[in-house]
N, C-alpha and C positions, 0 to 999 in steps of 0.2 A: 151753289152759285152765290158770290158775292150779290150780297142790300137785296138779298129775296129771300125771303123769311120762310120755316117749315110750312107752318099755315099760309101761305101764298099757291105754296108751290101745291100743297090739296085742293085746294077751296079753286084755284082758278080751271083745274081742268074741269072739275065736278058742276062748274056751273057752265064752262062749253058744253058737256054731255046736257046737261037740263037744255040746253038751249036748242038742242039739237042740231052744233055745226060739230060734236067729234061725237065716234062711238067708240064706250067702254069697255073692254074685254081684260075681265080679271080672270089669273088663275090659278087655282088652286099648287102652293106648295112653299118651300123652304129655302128661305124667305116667299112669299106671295109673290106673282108678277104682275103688274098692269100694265096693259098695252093702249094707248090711245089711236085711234085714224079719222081723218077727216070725213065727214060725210059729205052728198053731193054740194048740201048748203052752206057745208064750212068750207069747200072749195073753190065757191064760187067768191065765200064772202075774202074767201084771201086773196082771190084774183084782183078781186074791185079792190082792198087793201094797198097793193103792191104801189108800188111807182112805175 
């Protein structure tokens, strides 16, 4: 992604998961995969977000 830097693109989901609006699901393999999904809280907080 263009003007978003590698450490942006780690550091911002890892601190949605700490916050607890997404959950993490890594797994195991070659290359590793991670998946992110919203939890209830990060659902709602996107709703209130939206326009």
């Amino acid at each position: 992604m263009d003007g978003v830097s590698e450490k942006m693109l780690s550091q911002t989901p890892r601190a949605l998961d700490r916050d607890g609006l997404v959950v993490r699901d890594a797994r195991p393999g070659n290359p590793p995969h991670v998946e992110y999904r919203l939890t209830p809280l990060g659902a709602e907080a996107s709703t209130r977000s939206s326009p």
